[in-house]
N, C-alpha and C positions, 0 to 999 in steps of 0.2 A: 395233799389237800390244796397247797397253792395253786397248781397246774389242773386241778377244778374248779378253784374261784375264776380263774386269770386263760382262760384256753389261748394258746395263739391264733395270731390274728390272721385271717386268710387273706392271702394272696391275690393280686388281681390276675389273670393269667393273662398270659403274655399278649396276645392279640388285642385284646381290649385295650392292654397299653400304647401300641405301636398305632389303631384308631384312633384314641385321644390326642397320642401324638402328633398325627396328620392333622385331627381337626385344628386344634392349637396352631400348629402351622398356616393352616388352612385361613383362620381370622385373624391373623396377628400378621401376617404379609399384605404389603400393599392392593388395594383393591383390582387396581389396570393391570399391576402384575400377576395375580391369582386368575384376576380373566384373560389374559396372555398365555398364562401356562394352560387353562384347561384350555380355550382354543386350539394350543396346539396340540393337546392330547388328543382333543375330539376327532381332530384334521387325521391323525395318524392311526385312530384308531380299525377304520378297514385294513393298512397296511400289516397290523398288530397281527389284528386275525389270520392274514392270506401267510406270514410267516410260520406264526404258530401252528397253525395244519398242517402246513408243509413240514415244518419239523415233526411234527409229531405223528402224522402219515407215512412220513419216510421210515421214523424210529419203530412205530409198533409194530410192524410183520416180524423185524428181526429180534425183538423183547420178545413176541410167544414164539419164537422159531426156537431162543433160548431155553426158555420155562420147559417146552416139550422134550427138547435136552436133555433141560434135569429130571424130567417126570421120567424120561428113559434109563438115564444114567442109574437116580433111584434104586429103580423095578427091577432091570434088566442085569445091572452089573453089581458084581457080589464086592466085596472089598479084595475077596483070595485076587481077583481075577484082574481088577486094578492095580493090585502090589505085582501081579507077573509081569503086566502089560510095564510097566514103569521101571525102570533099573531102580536098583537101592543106591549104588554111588553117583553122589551130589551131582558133578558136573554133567554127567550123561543123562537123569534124569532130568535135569532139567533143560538141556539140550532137546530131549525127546518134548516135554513138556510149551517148548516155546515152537518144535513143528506140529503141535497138535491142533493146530490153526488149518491145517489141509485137509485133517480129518473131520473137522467139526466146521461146517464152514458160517460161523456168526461174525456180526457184525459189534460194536463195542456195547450196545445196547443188552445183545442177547448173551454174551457171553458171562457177564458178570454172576446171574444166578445158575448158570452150568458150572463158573469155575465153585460157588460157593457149595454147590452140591458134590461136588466131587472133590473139597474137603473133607466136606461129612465122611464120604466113604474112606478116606485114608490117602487122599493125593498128597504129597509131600510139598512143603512150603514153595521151593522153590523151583516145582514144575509148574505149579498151579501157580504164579506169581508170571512166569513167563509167558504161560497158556494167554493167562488174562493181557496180557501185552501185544503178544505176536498176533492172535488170531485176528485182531481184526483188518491185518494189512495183512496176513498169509493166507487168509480167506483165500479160495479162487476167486470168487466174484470179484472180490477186489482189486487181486494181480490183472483178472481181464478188462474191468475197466479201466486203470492208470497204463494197461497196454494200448488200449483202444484209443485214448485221450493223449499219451506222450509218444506210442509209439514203442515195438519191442526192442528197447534201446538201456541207454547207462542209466537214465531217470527211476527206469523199472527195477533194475537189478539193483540199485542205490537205495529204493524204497526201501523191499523185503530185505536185502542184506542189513541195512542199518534198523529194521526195525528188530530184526528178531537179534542181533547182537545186543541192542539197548535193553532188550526183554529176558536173555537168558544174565547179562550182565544184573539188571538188578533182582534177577531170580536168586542166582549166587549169593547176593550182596543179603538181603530178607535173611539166604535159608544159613548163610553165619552169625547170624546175630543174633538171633532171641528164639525163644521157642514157639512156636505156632501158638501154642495157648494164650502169650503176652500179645500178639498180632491182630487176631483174629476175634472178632463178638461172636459170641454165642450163635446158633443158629436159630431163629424164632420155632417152637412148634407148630406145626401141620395138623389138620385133621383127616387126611386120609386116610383109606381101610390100611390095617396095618397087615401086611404080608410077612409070613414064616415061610420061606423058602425048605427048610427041615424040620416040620412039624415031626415031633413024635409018634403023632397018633393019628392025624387028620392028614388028606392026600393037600398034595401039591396045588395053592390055585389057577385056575384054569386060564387061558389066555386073554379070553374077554376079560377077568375080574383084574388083570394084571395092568389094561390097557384102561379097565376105566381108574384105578390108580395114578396112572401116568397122566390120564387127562386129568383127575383131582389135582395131583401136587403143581402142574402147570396152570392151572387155575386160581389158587393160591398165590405164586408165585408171578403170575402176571398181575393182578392186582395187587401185591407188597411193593413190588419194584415200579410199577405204573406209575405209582404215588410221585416216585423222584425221579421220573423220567417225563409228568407230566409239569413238576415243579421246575427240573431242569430245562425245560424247551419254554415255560413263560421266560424265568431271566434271560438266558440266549436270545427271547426274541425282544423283549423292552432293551436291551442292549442294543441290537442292531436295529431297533426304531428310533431310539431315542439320543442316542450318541451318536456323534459325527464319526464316522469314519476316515473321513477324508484325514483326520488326522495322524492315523496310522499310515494312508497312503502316502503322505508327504513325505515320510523317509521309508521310504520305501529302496533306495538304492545304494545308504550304507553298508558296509560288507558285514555289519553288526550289525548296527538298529534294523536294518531290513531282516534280520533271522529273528529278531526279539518281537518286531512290529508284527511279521505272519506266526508268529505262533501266539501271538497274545489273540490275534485274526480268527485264530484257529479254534482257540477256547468261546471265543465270542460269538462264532458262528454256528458252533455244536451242530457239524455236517456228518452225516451218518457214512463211515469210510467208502460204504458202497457209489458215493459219487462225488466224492469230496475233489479225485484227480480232476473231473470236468471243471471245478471252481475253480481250481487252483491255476487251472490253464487262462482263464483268464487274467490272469496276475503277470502272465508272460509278457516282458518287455516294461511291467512297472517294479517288478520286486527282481531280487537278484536269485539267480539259480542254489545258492546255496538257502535262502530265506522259501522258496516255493517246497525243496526236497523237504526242508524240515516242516512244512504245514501239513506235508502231506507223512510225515512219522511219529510228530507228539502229536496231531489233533486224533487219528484213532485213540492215540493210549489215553489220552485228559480231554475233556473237555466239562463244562458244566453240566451237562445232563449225567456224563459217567460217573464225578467228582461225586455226585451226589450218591448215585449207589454203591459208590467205593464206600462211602461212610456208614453204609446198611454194614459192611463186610469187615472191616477193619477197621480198628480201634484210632483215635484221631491222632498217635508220633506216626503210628505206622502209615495211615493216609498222608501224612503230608512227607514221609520219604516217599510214600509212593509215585506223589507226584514230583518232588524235587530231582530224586535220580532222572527220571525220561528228561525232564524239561531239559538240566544243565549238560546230557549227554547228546540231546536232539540239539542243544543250543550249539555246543565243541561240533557235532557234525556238519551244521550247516556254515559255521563258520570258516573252517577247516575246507570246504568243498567253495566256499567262494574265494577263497585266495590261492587253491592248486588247480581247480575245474571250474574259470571263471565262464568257460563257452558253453558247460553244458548246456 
């Protein structure tokens, strides 16, 4: 009876509080300084834009290159045929699991809902923990571009060797700790036709109806992950409009702060692997060789726009070992490689 005199009180939701809270902001700051700040925002606002396209032009091809991925993976691949292709022991499968980047050739964008489909099917923790790692620097397109940019040299083989170690390393580290159910959310439901590959009674579906499945669930699936990869390239790009950089560059040639400075660089710039080495070359002769190596091995595995669909996929202790293993292994490599390969 009390709890229908008395109903609780509704909630404001969140957004309306976080406007109120700007406008407050907004009239309660000095007047010259409120028209200072939008000034500057106005000044910077083409810049905003010509960023934000470009990240997000560069990201989309390889987000549906992913999604069609998974619409295939889906369709085409049984779970029997997944559990033959993968070994059952730990180490080798996920050995296989972090060169599965040569066979699937996505970028960090696209990989994310390929590896979360090929959960579904029965990929085990710690291939699919690797996969999601390695591919986006064992990509070929990738290996040809940092060949193209550095050159078929030690930079090259220092990438891929250090990223697929950092990747099957914390494959390992995921698949002894907890069991995938504690890891991993739910997968959202799909409304796709639903295909029985061994129907009882009804024949086999035909290959059209199989393919417009695949294009269903990639449909789907570009638009769930769109969301946080349209949300991730705004922050990446008010980051790099609106924050100085130059203050990363300044130390840029401690044998530390320069590995800590490009890979904070690396988060902030949310550069899709496929040309990240071209960025990176510019940094030659400001940043130290062991700080350049590691921009170019934690920025495919973290960055903000990835960070964000790591959280579609895994539960938030598990995201943030996700990200702390790569950071503090990419961090010991670059640091490691500036005080024994300071000529690289």
């Amino acid at each position: 009876m009390d709890k229908m005199q008395n109903p609780p009180a509704r909630r404001i939701p969140r957004p309306w509080l976080i406007l109120l809270a700007l406008i407050i902001i907004l009239f309660t700051t000095p007047q010259d300084i409120t028209l200072s700040l939008m000034s500057r925002i106005f000044e910077r606002l083409p810049d905003f834009a010509t960023i934000f396209l470009g990240i997000f032009i560069e990201a989309a091809p390889f987000l549906l290159f992913g999604t069609l991925g998974s619409g295939l993976v889906e369709i085409f691949f049984s779970q029997d045929l997944l559990a033959r292709l993968i070994p059952k022991n730990n180490l080798s499968g996920t050995i296989i699991g972090g060169l599965m980047g040569l066979v699937f050739p996505v970028c960090e964008c696209g990989v994310v809902p390929l590896t979360r489909r090929m959960f579904r099917k029965g990929l085990p923790l710690g291939a699919g923990i690797a996969f999601l790692l390695a591919a986006p620097v064992l990509n070929p397109i990738v290996l040809l571009s940092t060949a193209s940019a550095f050159g078929p040299g030690l930079m090259l083989a220092l990438r891929a060797a250090l990223s697929l170690i950092i990747a099957i390393s914390t494959g390992l580290i995921f698949s002894s700790s907890s069991p995938a159910t504690e890891i991993l959310k739910p997968a959202p439901a799909f409304a796709p036709p639903q295909l029985h590959f061994n129907p009882p009674a009804t024949p086999a579906p035909g290959l059209a109806e199989r393919w417009r499945s695949v294009l269903a669930i990639a449909l789907d699936e570009f638009f769930e992950m769109g969301r946080y990869l349209v949300i991730g390239a705004l922050l990446a790009t008010a980051m790099q409009t609106f924050l100085p950089q130059n203050l990363l560059v300044s130390i840029g040639k401690g044998p530390i702060l320069s590995v800590i400075a490009m890979m904070l660089l690396a988060v902030l710039l949310s550069i899709c692997s496929t040309v990240d080495a071209f960025v990176a070359l510019g940094f030659i002769g400001i940043f130290s060789p062991g700080a350049i190596l590691a921009f170019l091995v934690f920025g495919p595995m973290v960055d903000i726009k990835s960070a964000l669909m790591y959280a579609r996929v895994f539960n938030p202790r598990a995201l943030l070992y996700l990200i702390l293993f790569p950071f503090l292994l990419s961090l010991l490599a670059g640091i490691l490689v500036n005080y024994y390969l300071p000529g690289l």
